[in-house]
C-alpha beads as a LAMMPS data file, in Angstrom:
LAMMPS data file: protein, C-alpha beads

261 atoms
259 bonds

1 atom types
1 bond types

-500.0 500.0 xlo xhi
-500.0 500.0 ylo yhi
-500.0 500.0 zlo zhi

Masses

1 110.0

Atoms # bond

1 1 1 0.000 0.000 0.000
2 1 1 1.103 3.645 -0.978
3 1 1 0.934 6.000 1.565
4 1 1 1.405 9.491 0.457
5 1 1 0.869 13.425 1.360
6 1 1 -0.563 15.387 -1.483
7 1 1 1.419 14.703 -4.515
8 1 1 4.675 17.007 -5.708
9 1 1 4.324 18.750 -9.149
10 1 1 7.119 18.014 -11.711
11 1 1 10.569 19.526 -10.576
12 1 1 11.800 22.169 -12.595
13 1 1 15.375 22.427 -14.061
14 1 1 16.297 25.185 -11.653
15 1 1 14.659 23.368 -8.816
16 1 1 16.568 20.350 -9.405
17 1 1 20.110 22.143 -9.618
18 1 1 18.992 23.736 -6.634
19 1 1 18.467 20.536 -4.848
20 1 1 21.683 19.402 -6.201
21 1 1 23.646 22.430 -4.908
22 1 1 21.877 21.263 -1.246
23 1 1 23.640 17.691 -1.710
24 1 1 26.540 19.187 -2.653
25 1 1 26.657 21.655 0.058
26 1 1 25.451 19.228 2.810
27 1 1 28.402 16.983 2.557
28 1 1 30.618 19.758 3.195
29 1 1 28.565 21.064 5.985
30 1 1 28.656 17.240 7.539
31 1 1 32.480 16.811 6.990
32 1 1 33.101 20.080 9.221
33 1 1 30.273 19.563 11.765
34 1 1 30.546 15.398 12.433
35 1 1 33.948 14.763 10.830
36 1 1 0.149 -5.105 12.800
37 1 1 -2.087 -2.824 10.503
38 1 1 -1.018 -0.078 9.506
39 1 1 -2.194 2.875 10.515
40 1 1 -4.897 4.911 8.184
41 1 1 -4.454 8.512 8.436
42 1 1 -6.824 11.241 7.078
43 1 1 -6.008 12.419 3.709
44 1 1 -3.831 9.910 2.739
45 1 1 -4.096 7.303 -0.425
46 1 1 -3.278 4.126 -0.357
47 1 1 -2.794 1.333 -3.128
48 1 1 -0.745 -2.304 -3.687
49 1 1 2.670 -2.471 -4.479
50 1 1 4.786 -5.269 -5.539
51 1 1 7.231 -5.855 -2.320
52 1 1 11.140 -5.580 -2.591
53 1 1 13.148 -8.615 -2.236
54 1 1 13.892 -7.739 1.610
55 1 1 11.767 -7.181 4.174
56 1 1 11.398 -4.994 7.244
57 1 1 12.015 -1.278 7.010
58 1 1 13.966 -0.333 3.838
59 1 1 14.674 3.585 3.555
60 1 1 15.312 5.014 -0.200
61 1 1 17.197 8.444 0.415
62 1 1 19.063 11.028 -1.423
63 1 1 22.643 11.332 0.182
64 1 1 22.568 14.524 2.093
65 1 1 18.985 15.566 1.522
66 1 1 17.285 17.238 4.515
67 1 1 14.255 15.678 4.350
68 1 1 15.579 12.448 3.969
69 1 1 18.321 13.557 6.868
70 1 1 14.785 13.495 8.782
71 1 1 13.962 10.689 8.129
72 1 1 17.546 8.972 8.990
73 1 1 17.521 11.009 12.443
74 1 1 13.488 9.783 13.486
75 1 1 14.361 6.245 12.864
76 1 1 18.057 6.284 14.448
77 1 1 16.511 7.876 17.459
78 1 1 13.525 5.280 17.854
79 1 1 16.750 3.032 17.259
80 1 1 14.610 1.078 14.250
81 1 1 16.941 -1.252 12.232
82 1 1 16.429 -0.037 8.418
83 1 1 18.323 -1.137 5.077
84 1 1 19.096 2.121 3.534
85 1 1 18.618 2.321 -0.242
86 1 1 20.578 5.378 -1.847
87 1 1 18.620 6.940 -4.847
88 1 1 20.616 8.276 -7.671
89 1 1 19.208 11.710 -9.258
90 1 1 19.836 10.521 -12.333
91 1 1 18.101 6.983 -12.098
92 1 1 14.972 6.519 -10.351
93 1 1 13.556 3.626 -11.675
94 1 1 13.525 1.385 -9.095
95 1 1 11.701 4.211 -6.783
96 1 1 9.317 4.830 -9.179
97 1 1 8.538 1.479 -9.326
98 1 1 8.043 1.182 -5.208
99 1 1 6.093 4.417 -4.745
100 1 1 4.728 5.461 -8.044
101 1 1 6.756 8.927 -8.125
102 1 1 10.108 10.232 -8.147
103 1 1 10.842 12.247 -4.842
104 1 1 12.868 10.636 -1.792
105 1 1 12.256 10.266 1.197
106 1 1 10.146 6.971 0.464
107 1 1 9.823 4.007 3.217
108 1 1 9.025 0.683 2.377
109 1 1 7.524 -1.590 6.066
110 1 1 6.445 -5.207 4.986
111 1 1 4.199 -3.664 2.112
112 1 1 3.612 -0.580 3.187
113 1 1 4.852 2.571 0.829
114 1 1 5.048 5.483 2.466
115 1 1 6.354 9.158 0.744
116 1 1 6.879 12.619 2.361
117 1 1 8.813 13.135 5.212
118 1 1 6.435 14.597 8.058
119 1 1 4.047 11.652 7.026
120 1 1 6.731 8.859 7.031
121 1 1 7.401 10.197 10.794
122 1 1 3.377 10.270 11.756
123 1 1 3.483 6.227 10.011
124 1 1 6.930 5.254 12.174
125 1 1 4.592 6.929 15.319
126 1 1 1.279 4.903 15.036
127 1 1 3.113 1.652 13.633
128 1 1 6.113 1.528 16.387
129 1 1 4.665 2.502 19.768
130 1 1 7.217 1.190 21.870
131 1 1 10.141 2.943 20.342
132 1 1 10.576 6.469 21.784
133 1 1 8.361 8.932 20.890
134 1 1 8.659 11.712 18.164
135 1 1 4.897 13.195 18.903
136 1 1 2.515 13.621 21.741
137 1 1 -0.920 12.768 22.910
138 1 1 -1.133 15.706 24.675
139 1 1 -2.634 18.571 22.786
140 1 1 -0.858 21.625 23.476
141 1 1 2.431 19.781 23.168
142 1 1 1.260 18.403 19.846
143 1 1 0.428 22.598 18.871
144 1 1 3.946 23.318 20.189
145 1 1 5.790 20.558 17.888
146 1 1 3.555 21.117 15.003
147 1 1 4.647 25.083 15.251
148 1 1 8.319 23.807 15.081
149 1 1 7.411 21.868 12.512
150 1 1 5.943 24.541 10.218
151 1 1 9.116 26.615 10.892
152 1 1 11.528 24.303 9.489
153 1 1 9.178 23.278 6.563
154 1 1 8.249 26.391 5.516
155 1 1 10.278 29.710 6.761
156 1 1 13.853 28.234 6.989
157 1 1 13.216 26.116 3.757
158 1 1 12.612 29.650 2.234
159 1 1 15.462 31.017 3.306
160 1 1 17.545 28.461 2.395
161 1 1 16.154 28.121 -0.708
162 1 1 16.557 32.104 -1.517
163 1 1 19.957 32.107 -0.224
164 1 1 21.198 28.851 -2.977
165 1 1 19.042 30.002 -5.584
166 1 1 20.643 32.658 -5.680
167 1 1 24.100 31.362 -5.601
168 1 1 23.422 29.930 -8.923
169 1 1 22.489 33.065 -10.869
170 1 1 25.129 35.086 -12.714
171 1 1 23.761 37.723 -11.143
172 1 1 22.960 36.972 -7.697
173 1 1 20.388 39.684 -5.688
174 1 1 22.222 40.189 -2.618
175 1 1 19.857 42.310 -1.065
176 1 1 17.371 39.300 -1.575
177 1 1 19.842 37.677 0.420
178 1 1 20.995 39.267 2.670
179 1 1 16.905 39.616 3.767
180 1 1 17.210 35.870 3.772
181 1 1 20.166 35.860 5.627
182 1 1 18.328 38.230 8.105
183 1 1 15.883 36.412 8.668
184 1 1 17.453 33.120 9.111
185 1 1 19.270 34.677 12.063
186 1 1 16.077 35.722 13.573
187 1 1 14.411 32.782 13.469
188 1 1 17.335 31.148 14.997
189 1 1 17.474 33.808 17.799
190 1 1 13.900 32.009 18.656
191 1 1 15.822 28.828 18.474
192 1 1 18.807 30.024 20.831
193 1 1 16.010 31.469 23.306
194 1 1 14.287 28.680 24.241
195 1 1 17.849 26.270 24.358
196 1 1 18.114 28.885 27.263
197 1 1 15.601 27.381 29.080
198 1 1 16.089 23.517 27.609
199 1 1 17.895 21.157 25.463
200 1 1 15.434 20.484 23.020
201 1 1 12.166 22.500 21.298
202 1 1 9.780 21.105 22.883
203 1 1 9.455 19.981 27.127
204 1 1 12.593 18.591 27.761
205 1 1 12.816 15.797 25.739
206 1 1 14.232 14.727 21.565
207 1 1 10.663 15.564 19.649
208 1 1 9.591 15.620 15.617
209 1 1 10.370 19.504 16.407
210 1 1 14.262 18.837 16.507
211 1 1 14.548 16.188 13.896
212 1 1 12.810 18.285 11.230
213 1 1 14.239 21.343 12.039
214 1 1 18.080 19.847 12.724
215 1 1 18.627 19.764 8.882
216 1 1 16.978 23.038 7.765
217 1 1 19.446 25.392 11.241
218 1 1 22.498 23.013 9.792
219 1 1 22.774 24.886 6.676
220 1 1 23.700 28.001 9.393
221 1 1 27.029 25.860 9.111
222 1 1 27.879 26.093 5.216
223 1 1 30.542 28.943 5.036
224 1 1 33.952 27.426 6.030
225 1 1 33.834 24.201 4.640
226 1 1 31.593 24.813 1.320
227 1 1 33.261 28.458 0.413
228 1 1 36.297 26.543 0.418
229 1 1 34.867 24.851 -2.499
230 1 1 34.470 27.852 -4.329
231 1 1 30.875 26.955 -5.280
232 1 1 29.983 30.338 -3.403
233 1 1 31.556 33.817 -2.949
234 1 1 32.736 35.168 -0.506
235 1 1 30.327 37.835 0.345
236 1 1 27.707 35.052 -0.361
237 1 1 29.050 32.237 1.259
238 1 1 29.052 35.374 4.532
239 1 1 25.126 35.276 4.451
240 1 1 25.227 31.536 5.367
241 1 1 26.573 32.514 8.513
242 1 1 25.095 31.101 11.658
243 1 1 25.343 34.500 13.129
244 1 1 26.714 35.754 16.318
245 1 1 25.256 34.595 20.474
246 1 1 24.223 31.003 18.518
247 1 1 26.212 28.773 20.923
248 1 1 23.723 26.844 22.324
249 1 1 21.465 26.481 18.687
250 1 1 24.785 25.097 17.231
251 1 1 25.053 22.354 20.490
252 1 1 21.612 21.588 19.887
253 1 1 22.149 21.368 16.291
254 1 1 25.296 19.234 16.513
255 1 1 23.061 16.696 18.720
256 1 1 20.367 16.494 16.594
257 1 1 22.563 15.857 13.274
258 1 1 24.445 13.403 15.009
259 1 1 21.188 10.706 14.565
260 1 1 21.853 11.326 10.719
261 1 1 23.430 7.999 10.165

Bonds

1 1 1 2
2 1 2 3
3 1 3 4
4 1 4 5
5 1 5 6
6 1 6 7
7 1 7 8
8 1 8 9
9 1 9 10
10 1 10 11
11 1 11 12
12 1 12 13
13 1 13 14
14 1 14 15
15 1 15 16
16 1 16 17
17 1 17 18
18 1 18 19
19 1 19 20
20 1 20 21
21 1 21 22
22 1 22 23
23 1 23 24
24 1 24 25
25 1 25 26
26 1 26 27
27 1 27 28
28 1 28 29
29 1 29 30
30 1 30 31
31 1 31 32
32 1 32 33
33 1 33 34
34 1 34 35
35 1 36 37
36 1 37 38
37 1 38 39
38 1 39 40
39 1 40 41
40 1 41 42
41 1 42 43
42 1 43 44
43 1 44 45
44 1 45 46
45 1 46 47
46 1 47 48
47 1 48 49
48 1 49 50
49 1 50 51
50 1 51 52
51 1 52 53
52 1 53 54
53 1 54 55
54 1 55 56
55 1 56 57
56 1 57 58
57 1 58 59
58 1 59 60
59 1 60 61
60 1 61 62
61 1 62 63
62 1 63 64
63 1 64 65
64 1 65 66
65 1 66 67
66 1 67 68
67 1 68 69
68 1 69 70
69 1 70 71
70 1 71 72
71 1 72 73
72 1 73 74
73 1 74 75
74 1 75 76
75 1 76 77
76 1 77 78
77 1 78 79
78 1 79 80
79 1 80 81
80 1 81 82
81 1 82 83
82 1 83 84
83 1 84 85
84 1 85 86
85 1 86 87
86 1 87 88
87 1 88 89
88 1 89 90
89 1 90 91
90 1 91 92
91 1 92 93
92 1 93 94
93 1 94 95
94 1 95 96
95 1 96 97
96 1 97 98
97 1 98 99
98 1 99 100
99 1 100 101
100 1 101 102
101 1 102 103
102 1 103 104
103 1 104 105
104 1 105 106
105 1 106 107
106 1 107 108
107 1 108 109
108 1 109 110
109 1 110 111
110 1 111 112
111 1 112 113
112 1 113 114
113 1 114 115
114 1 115 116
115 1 116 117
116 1 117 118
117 1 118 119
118 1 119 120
119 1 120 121
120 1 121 122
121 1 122 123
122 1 123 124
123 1 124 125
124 1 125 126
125 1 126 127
126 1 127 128
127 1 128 129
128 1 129 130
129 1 130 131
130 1 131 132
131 1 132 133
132 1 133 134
133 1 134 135
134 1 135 136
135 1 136 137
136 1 137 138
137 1 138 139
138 1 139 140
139 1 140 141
140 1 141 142
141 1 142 143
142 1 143 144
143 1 144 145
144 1 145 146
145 1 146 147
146 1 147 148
147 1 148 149
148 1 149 150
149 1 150 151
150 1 151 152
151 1 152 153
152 1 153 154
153 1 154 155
154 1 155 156
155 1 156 157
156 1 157 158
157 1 158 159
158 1 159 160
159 1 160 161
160 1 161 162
161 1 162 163
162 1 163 164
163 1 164 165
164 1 165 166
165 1 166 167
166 1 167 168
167 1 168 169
168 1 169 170
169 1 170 171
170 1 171 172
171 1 172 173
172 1 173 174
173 1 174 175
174 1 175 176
175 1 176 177
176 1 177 178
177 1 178 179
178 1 179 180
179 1 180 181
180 1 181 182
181 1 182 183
182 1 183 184
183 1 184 185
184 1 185 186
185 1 186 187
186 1 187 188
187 1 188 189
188 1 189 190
189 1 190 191
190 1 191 192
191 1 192 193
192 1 193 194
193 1 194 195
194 1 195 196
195 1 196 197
196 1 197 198
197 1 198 199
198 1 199 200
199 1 200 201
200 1 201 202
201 1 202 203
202 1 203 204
203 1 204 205
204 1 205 206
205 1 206 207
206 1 207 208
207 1 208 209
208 1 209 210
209 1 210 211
210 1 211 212
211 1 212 213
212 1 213 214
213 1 214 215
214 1 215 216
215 1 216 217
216 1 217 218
217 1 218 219
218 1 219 220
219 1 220 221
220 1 221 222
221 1 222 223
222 1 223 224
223 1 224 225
224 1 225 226
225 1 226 227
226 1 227 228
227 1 228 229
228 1 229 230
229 1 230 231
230 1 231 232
231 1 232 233
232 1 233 234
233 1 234 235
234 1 235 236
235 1 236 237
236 1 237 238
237 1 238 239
238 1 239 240
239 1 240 241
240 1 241 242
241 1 242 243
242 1 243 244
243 1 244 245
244 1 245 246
245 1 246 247
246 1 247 248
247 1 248 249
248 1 249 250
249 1 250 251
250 1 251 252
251 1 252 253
252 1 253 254
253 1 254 255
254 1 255 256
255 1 256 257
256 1 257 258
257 1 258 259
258 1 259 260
259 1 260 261
């Protein structure tokens, strides 16, 4: 059965160099930082799939792709044994084949297909309740990690996404970026303020908050290792920065990545 959020349109060729600039960049950011029944969820489609030769939980990932990073952290932390299945951008076939479409993260669990980051993590939740827990039953919590959530999916995605695209024009617009880079750093000072008061997002304890935000604040980390590449300027590769009182957001960050295995 195919489990999926509501489907991707076709990638663009700028989006796709764009996500190939994040692979790129990721592995330098990583070599500086780190050296039952299923459940039926609202919304979703399912359909039959023919299974792959192995069973149990099979991940297909792109190397260094945040979402997929999110994946890798939610099952290393609900310490899940999983085959890991590296998709090439350049041949897809066998994904397409398991899920029907061409975008990693995809999880395969005894003929279950699910796609989509956030919903692999709900599936891993419902179907694997006495690993540790990535959500909560209470609601206010749930509100609090869902917030998180939205912020890593959707404002530092932006940013990030400005601050590359832009990297590959021939004529970058830096005060785009450097509103990007603005903002990134104030929606990391959120981050920094509550690590004042805790070690993770949300109560006191590893949530889906950290593990889908972790790979969206680790691109904070890009400027020493991937200017040295000379993919990125100098005055570009400067709006990457972290930015300045981010001590305990980088900690927090450093913990979080360190499930990405």
């Amino acid at each position: 059965m195919l489990i999926t959020a509501k489907p991707l349109g076709t990638k663009t060729r700028f989006t796709k160099l764009i996500g190939n600039l994040l692979d790129h960049a990721a592995r330098a950011t990583r070599s500086a930082l780190l050296r039952s029944q299923p459940a039926t969820s609202v919304g979703l489609v399912a359909s039959p799939r023919t299974a792959p030769k192995s069973s149990a939980l099979k991940l297909y990932y792109r190397a260094n792709s945040p979402d997929s990073m999110k994946v890798c952290i939610a099952l290393n932390y609900k310490n899940l044994p999983f085959e890991k299945v590296q998709v090439d951008s350049q041949e897809r076939s066998e994904l397409i084949q398991i899920s029907e479409q061409s975008q990693a993260p995809v999880l395969w669990h005894d003929g279950m297909v699910v796609v989509e980051a956030g919903t692999i993590l709900r599936y891993l939740e419902a179907n694997f309740r006495d690993t540790p827990p990535l959500f909560s039953s209470d609601r206010t919590t749930m509100k609090e990690i869902e917030r998180w959530e939205n912020l890593g999916r959707v404002d530092l995605k932006r940013c990030v996404r400005i601050l590359l695209g832009n990297s590959l024009s021939a004529s970058p617009d830096m005060e785009e970026m450097e509103s990007a880079s603005k903002e990134f750093h104030e929606i990391t000072g959120a981050f920094e303020e509550r690590l004042e008061r805790s070690p993770w997002l949300v109560e006191d304890r590893f949530t889906a908050a950290d593990a889908i935000t972790g790979p969206a604040v680790c691109y904070g980390m890009l400027l020493p290792s991937f200017s040295t590449l000379r993919s990125l300027g100098e005055s570009i590769a400067e709006c990457f920065r972290l930015g300045v009182e981010r001590a305990r957001t980088e900690e927090w960050m450093m913990r979080v990545m360190a499930y990405d295995r």
